[in-house]
SESE-168255 format. One record per residue (C-alpha): residue in one letter; x, y, z. Coordinates in steps of 0.001 Angstrom, whole numbers, always signed. Layout:
// SESE-168255
<rec "A", <X, Y, Z>>
...
END
This chain:
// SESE-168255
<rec "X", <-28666, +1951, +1394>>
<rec "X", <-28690, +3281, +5221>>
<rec "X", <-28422, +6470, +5258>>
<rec "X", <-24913, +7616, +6189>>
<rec "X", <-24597, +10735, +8354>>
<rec "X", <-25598, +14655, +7996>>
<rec "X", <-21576, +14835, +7633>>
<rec "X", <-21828, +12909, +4597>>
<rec "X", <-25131, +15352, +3330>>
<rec "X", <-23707, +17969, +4041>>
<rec "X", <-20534, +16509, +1618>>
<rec "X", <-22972, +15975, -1046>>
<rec "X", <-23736, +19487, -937>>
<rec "X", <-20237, +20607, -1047>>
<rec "X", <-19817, +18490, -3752>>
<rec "X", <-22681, +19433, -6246>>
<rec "X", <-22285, +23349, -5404>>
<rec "X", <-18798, +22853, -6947>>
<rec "X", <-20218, +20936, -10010>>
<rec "X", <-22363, +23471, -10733>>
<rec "X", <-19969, +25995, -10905>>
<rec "X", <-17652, +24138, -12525>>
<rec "X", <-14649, +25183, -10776>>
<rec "X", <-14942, +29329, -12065>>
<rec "X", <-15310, +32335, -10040>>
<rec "X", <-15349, +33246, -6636>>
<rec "X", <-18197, +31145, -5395>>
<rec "X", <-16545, +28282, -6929>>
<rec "X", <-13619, +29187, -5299>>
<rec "X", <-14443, +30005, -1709>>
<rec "X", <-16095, +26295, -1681>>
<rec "X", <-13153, +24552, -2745>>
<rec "X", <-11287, +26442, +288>>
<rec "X", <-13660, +24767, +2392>>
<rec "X", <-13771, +21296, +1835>>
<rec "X", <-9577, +21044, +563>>
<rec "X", <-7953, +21809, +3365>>
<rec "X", <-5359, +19369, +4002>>
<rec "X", <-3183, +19392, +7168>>
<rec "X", <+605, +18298, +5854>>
<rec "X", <+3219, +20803, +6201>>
<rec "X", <+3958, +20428, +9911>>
<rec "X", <+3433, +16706, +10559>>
<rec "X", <+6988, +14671, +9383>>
<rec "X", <+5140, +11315, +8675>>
<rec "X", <+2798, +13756, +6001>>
<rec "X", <+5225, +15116, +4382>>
<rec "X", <+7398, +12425, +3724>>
<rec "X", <+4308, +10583, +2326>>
<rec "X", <+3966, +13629, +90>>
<rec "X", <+6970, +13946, -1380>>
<rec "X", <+7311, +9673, -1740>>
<rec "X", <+4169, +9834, -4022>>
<rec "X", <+4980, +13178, -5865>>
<rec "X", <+7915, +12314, -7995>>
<rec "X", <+10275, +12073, -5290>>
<rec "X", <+9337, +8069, -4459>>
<rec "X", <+9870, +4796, -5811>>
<rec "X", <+8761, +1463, -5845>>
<rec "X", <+5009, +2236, -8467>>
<rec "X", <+3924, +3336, -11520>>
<rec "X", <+2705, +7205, -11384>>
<rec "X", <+2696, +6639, -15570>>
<rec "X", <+105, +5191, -17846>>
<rec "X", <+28, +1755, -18583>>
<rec "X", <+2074, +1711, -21085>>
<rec "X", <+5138, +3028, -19220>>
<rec "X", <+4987, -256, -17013>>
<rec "X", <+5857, -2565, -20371>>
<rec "X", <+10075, -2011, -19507>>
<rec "X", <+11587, -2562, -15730>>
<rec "X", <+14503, -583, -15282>>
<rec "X", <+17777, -1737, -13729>>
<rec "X", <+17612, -1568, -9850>>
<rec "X", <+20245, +1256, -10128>>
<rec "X", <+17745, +3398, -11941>>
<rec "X", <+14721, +3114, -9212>>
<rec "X", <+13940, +6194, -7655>>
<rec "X", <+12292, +8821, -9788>>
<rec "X", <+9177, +7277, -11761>>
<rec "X", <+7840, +9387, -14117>>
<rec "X", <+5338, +12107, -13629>>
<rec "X", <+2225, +10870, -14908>>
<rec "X", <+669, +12787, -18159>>
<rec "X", <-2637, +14484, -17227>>
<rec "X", <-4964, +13760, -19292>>
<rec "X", <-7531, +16320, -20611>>
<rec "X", <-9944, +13988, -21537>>
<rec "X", <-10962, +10492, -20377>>
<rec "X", <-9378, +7946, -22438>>
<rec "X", <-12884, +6895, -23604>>
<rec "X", <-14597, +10087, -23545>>
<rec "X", <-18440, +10308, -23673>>
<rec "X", <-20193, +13246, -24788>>
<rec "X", <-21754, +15614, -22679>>
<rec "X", <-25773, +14313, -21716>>
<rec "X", <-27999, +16220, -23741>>
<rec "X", <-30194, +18655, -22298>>
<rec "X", <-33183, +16613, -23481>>
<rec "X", <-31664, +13400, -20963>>
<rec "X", <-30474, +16101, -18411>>
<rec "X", <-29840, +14258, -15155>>
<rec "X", <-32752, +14158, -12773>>
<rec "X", <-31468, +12525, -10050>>
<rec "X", <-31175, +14049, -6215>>
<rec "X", <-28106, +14717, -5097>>
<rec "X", <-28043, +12081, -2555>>
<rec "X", <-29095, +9292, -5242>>
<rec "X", <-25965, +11102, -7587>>
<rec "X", <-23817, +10205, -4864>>
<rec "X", <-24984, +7008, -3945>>
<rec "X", <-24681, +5899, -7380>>
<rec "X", <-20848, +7298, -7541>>
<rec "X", <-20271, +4846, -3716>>
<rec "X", <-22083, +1655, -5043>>
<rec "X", <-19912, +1803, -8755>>
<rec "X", <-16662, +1027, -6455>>
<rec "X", <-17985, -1929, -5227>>
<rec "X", <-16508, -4085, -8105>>
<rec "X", <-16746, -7724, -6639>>
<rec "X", <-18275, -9188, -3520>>
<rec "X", <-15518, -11782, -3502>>
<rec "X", <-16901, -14718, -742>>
<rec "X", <-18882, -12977, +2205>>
<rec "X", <-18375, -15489, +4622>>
<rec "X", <-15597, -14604, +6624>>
<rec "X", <-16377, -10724, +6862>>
<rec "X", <-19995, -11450, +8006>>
<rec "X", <-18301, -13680, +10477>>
<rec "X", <-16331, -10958, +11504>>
<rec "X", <-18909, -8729, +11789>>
<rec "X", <-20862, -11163, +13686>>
<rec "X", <-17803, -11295, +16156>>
<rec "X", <-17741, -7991, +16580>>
<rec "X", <-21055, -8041, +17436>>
<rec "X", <-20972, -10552, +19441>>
<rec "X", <-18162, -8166, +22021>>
<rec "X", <-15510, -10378, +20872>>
<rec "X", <-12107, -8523, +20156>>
<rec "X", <-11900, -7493, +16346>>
<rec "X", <-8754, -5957, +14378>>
<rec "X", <-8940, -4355, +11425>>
<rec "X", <-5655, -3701, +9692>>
<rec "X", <-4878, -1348, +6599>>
<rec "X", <-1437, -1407, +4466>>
<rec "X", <-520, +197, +1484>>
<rec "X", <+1429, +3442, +421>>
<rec "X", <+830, +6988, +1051>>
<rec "X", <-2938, +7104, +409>>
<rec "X", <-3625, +4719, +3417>>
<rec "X", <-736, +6408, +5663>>
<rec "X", <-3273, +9252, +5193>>
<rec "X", <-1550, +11412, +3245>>
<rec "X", <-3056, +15232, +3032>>
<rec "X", <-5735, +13960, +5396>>
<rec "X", <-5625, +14360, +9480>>
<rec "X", <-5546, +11043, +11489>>
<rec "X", <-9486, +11987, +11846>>
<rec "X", <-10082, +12330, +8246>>
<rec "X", <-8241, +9040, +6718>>
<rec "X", <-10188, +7080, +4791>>
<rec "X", <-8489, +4006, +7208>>
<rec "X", <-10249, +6144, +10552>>
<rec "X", <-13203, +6684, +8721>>
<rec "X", <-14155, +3544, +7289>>
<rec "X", <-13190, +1803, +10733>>
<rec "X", <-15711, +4121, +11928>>
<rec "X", <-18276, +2953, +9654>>
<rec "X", <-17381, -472, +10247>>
<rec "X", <-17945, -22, +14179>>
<rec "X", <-21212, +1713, +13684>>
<rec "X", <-22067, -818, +11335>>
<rec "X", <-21842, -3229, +14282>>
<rec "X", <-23151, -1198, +16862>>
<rec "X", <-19958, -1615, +18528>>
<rec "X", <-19356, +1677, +19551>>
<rec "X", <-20396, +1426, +23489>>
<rec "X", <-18460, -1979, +23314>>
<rec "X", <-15078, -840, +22344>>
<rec "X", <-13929, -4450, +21273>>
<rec "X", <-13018, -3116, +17345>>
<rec "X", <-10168, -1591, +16958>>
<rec "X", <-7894, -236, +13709>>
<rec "X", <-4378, -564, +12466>>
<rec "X", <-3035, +1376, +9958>>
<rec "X", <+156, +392, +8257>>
<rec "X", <+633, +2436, +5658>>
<rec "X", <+3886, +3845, +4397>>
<rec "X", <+4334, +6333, +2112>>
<rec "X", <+6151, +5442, -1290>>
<rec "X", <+6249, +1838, -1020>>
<rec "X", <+5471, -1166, -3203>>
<rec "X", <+3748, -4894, -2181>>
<rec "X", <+7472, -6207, -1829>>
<rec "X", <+8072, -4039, +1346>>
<rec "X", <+4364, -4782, +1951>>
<rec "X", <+5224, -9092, +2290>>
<rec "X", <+8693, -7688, +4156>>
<rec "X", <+6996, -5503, +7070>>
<rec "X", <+3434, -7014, +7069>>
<rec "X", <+4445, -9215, +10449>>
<rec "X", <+6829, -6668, +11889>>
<rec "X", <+4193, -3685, +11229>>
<rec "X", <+725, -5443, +12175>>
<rec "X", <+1119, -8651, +13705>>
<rec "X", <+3930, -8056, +16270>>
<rec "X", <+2743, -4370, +16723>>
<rec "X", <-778, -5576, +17335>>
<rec "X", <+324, -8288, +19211>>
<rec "X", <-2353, -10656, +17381>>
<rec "X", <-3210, -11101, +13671>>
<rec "X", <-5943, -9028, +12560>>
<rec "X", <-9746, -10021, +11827>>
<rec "X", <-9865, -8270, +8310>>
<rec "X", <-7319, -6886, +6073>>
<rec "X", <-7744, -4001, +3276>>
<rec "X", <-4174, -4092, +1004>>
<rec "X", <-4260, -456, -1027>>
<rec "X", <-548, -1135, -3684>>
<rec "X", <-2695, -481, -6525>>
<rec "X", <-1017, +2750, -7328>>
<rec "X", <+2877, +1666, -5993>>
<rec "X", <+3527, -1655, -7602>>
<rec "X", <+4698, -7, -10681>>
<rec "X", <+8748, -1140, -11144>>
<rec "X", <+7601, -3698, -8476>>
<rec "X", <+10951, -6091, -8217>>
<rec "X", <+8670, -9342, -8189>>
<rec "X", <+6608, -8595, -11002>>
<rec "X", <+3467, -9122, -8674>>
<rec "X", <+4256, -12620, -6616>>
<rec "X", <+4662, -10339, -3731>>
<rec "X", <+1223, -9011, -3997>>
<rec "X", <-110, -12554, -3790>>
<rec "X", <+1914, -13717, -1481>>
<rec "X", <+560, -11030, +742>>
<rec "X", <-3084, -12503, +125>>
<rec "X", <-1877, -15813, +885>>
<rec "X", <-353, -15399, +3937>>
<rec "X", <-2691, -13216, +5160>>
<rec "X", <-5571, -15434, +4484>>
<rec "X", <-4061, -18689, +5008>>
<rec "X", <-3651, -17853, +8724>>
<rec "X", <-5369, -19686, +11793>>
<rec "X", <-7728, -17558, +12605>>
<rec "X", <-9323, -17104, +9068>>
<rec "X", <-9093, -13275, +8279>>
<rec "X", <-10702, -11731, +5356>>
<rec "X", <-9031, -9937, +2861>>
<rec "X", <-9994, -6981, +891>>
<rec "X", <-8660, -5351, -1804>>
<rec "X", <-8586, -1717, -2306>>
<rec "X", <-8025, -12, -6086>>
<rec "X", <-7297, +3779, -5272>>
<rec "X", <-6722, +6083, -8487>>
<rec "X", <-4427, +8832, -9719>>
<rec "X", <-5283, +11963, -10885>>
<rec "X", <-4323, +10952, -14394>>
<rec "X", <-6871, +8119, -14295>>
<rec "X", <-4800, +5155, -13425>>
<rec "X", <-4165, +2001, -11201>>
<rec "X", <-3079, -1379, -11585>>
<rec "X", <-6311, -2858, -10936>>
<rec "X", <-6877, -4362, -14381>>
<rec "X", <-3051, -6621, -12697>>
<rec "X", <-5039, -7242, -9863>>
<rec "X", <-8147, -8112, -10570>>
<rec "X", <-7640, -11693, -12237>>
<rec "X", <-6017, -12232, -8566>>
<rec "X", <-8944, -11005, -6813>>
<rec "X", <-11118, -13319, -9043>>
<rec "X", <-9089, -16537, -8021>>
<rec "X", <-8797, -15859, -4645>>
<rec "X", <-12569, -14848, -4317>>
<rec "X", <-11926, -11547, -2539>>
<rec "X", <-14143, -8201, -2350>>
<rec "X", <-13134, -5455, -4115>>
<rec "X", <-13191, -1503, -4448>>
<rec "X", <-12878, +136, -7025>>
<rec "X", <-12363, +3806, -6381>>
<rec "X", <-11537, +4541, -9948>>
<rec "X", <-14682, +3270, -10983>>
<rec "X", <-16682, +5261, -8544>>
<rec "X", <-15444, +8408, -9554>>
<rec "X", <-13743, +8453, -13060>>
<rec "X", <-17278, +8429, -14102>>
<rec "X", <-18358, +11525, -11618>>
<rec "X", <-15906, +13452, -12938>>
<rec "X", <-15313, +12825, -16889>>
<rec "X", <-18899, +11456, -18003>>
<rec "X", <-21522, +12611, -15507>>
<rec "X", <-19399, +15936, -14726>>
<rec "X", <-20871, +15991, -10830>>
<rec "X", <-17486, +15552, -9301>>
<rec "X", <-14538, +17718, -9798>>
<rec "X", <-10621, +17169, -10285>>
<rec "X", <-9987, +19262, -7310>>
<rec "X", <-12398, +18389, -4976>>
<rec "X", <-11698, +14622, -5121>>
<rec "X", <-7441, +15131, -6161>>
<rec "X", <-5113, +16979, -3828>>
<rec "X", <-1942, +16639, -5996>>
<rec "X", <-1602, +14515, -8540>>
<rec "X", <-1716, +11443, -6465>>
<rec "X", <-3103, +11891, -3351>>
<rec "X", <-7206, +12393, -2483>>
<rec "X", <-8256, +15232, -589>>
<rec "X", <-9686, +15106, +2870>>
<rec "X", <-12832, +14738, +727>>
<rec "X", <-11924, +12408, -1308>>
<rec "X", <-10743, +10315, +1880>>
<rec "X", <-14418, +10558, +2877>>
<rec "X", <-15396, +9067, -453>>
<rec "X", <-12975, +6142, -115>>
<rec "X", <-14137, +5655, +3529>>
<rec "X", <-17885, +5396, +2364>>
<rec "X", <-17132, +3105, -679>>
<rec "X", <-15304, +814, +2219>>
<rec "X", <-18931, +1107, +4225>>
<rec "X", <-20731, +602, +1360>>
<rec "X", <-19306, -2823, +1068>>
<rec "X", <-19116, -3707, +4767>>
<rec "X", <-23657, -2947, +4539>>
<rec "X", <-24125, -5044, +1110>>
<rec "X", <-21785, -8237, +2499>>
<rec "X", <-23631, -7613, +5846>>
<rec "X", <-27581, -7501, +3796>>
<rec "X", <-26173, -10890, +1446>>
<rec "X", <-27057, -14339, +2371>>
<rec "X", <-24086, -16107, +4083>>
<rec "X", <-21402, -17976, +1407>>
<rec "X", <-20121, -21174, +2181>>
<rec "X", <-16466, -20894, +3461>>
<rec "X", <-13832, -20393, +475>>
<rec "X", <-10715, -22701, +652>>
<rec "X", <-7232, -21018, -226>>
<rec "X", <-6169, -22660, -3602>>
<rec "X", <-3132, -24914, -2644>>
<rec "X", <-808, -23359, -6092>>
<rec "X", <-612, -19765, -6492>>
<rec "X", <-1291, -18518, -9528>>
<rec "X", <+2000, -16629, -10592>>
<rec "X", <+4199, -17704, -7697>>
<rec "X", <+3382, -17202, -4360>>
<rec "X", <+7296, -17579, -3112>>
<rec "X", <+7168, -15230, -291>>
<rec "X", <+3562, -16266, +1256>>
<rec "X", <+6051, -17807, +3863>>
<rec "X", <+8241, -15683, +4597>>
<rec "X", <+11226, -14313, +7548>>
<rec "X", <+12030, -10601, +7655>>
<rec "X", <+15679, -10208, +8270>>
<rec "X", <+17397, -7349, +9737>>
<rec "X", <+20142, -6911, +12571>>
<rec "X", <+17412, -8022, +15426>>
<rec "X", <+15692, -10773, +13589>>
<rec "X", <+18120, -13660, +12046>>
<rec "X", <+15623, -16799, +12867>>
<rec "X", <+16294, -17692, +9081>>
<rec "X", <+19680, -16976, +8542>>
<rec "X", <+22443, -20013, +9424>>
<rec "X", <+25599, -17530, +9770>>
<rec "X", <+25827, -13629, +9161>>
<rec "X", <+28681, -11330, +9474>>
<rec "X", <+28102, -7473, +8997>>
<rec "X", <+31750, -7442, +8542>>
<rec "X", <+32305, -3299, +6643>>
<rec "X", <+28474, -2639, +7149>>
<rec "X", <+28335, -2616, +11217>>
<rec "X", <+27201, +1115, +11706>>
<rec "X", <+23562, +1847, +12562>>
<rec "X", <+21565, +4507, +10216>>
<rec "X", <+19325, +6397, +12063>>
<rec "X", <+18624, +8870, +9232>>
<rec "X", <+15278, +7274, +7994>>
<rec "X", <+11553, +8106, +7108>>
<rec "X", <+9105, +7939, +10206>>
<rec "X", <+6270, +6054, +10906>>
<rec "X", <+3641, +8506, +10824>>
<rec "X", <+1314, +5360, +12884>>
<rec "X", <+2357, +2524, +15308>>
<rec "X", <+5083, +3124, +18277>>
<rec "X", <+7848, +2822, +15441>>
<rec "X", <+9172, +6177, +14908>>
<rec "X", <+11541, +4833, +12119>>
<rec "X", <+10900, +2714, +9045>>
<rec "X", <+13613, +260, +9355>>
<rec "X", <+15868, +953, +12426>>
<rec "X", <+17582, -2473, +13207>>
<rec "X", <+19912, -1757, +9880>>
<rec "X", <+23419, -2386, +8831>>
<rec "X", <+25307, +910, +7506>>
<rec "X", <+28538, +940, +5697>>
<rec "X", <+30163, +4617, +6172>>
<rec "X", <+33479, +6228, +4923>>
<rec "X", <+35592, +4695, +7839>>
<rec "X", <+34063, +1210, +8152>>
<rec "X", <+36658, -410, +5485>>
<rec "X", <+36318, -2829, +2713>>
<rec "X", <+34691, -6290, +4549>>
<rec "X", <+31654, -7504, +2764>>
<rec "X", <+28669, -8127, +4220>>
<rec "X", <+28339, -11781, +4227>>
<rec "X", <+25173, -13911, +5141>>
<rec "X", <+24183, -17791, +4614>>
<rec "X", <+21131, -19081, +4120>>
<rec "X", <+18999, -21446, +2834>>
<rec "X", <+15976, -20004, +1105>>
<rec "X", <+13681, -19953, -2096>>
<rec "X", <+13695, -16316, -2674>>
<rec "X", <+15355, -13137, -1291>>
<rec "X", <+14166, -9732, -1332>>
<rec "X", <+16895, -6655, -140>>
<rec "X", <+15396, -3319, +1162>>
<rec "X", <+18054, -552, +1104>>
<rec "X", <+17990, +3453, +1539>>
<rec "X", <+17847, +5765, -1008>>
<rec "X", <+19628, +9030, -551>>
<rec "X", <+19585, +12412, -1936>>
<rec "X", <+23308, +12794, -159>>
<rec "X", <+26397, +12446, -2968>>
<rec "X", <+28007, +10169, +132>>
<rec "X", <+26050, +7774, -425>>
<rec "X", <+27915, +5026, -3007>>
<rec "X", <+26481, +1559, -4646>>
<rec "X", <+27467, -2053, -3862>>
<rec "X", <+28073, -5179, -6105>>
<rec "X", <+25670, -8194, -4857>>
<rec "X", <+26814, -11667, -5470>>
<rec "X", <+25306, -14863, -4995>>
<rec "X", <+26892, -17790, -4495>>
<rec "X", <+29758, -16099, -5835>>
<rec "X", <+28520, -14685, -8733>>
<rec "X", <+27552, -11193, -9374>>
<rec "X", <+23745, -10248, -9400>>
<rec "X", <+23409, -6918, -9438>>
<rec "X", <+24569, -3620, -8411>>
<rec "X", <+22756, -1467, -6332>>
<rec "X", <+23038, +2529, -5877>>
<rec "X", <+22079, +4137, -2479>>
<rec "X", <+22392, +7671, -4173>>
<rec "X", <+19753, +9310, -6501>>
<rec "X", <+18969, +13025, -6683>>
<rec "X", <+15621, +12115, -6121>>
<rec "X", <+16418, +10342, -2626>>
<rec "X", <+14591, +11375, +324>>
<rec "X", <+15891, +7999, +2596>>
<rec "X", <+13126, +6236, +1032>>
<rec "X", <+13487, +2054, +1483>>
<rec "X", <+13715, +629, -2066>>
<rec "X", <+13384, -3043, -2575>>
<rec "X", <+15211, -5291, -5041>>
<rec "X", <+14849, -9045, -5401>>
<rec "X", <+18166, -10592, -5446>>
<rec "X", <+16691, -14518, -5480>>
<rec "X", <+14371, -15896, -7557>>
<rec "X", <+13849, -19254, -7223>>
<rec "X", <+10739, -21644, -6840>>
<rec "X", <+12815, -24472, -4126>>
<rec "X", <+14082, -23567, -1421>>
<rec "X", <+18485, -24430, -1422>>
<rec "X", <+20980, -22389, +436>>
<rec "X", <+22803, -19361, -418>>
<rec "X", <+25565, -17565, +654>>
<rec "X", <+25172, -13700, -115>>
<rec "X", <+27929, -11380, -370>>
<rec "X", <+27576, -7253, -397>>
<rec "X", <+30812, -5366, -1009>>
<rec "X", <+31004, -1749, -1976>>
<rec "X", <+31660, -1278, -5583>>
<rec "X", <+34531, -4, -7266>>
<rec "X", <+34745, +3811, -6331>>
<rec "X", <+32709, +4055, -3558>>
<rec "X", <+34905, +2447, -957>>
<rec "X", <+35059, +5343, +1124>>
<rec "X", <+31077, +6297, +444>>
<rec "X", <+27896, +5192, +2450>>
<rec "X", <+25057, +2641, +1633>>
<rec "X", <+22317, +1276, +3947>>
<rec "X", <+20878, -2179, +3992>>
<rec "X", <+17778, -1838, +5444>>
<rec "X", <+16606, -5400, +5670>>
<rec "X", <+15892, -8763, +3561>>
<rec "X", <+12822, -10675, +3595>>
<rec "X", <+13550, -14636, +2416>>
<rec "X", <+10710, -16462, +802>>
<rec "X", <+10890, -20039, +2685>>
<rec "X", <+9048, -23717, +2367>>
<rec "X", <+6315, -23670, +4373>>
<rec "X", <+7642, -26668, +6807>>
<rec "X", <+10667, -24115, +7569>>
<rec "X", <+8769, -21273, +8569>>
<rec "X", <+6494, -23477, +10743>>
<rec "X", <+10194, -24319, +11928>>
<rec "X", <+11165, -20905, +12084>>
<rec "X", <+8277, -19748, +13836>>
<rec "X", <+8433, -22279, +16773>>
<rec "X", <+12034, -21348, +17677>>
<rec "X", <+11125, -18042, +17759>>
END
């Protein structure tokens, strides 16, 4: 492996001082100071990615696996449950003996913790032809989206593991004089792959102004009470990868304190689709529960969320990929299966909101014409709000549904979730009949987007959706952020050209 930097050493240090002393007295102490210092309280787009991943969010699982076997009724997304800590792994191996005590160096102990995460190689071909690019001084883009961990949350901008492993990836290519690579990070705090298919043009493509070169998707940890039951996690590899210029895709398992992802979901998907993977559970639920050279609070900020440290470790698990694809013999290119495995309905797909109606055939706000500006920021990009081009009902606006017409195969609705009592729900119908009902209040609200799929479908037909506050809450508030409608692919192409 090349060696990394005297940053990272000096890590390694940090990190096997605090194994030693196991987390007790002073000296223990006064190092965990040092390397946990997260910068949160004072930056907005922080803290909201705090409190969406800390029992306060929505849209993944923060339980065991287990707790994913029942979906709840849209009405009841807001609070997931904490997750149990665990005091011991779930397959616990005894302490090493002193006779087999570990004789490795502290550099090999942490290589060996960077090269477990490195699950699957996928096909190499199009990152070494990225790589090659970048090399090359062509123009690369990498992009990043996920949830709170990639927004960077309890890291600095700096100390991301989406900065950091960008840097490794330009050093990689020697690209640093050239400055043709550059990063995009579209991570939002609290949210699930079904916002992730919703805002993935909107937040990379239009805000880059070009579609990336390579794309890490981190949902590992959100997709828990996911409304599509994981289609919108493939769609997002399929239209990510089917594009025209030929990205690569790479998927990115981060962990929770209490030992858990979703990557045992994803990884059959990964398999099919031929992708590289990481693993960060792998690297370092070993470290810390079997080999005892990594500990809880030098990797874990919270309960969810890594530590500037433990950004550092994701960063150079990312590296560690980029050097072995870069070191492999070249793959033959890997065509896109033409079925999806478990649906693929929104791989083409139209975000909707008040600025962006290319798929709808007629839409009236009708009671919901008021603009909510009372959303989560963007703690990246020149967005400072999460979904400003909205449609509010308020207390004044009247009883007029919200009426749109379509013709679609599948329809996702993003809507805010409020801590604030004014806040009512809305009956959904389709077609005329009811669907669902939907509450914009919860006392765990912090005007968090919350998806809900409100079409399921596999052909594309048109639909006429109605939205029409419910019973009791005609003089309350609700928020309809935006919709995202899964289409054939001949009308997006459609769709697109108009545009």
């Amino acid at each position: 492996m090349r060696k990394r930097t005297i940053a990272r050493g000096m890590l390694v240090g940090m990190m096997l001082l605090y194994a030693a002393g196991c987390g007790n007295g002073a000296d223990a102490d006064a190092d965990k100071k040092d390397v946990t210092v997260t910068v949160q309280a004072d930056d907005p787009g922080a803290d909201s990615s705090d409190k969406e991943n800390d029992g306060d969010g929505t849209g993944f699982n923060e339980g065991q696996e287990g707790e994913g076997d029942v979906t709840p009724e849209p009405t009841q997304v807001g609070i997931p449950p904490v997750p149990t800590l665990t005091t011991e792994p779930t397959a616990a191996v005894s302490p090493t003996p002193a006779a087999e005590e570990d004789t490795r160096t502290a550099e090999e102990i942490y290589d060996d913790m960077i090269a477990r995460s490195f699950l699957s190689p996928g096909n190499n071909y199009r990152i070494k032809k990225v790589l090659e690019k970048a090399r090359n001084g062509e123009d690369v883009l990498l992009a990043y989206i996920g949830g709170s961990i990639t927004e960077g949350a309890n890291a600095t901008d700096e100390t991301c593991y989406v900065t950091k492993s960008y840097d490794g990836f330009v050093e990689l290519a020697g690209a640093g004089e050239k400055g043709n690579v550059s990063f995009i990070n579209a991570g939002l705090g609290g949210t699930s792959s079904a916002l992730g298919i919703m805002r993935y043009d909107r937040d990379i493509v239009e805000l880059a102004g070009r579609k990336p070169d390579i794309v890490f998707i981190e949902f590992s940890v959100n997709d828990w009470q996911e409304p599509t039951k994981g289609e919108a996690f493939e769609s997002l590899i399929r239209r990510i990868y089917g594009a025209e210029n030929e990205p690569a895709v790479v998927l990115v398992f981060a962990v929770f304190k209490s030992r858990w992802n979703m990557q045992s979901d994803y990884i059959p998907l990964g398999k099919i689709y031929n992708l590289p993977m990481i693993s960060i559970l792998d690297a370092v639920v070993p470290a810390l529960d079997e080999e005892h050279t990594l500990s809880e609070d030098l990797f874990f900020s919270d309960i969810y969320h890594p530590t500037q440290y433990g950004h550092r470790i994701m960063a150079d698990c990312i590296t560690y990929m980029f050097e072995q694809l870069d070191a492999a013999e070249v793959d033959e290119p890997y065509a896109l299966p033409q079925q999806s495995w478990n649906g693929g309905s929104y791989e083409h797909v139209a975000m909707i909101d008040s600025t962006r109606q290319e798929a709808v055939t007629q839409l009236s706000a009708g009671g919901f014409s008021g603009k909510d500006n009372a959303l989560g920021n963007y703690r990246y990009g020149e967005r400072p709000k999460t979904f400003p081009d909205n449609w509010m009902h308020q207390a004044e606006s009247g009883d007029e549904a919200f009426r749109m017409k379509l013709s679609c195969k599948s329809l996702l609705m993003a809507y805010k979730q409020s801590g604030d009592k004014k806040f009512g729900s809305v009956d959904v119908y389709v077609d005329g009949e009811f669907v669902t009902k939907v509450d914009g209040y919860s006392d765990g609200g912090w005007n968090n987007p919350v998806p809900v799929q409100l079409i399921k479908g596999r052909e594309e037909a048109e639909h006429v959706v109605e939205i029409k506050m419910s019973e009791g809450s005609e003089d309350k508030n609700f928020s309809i952020l935006a919709f995202a409608a899964g289409l054939d692919a001949d009308a997006a192409e459609e769709g697109s050209k108009e545009e």
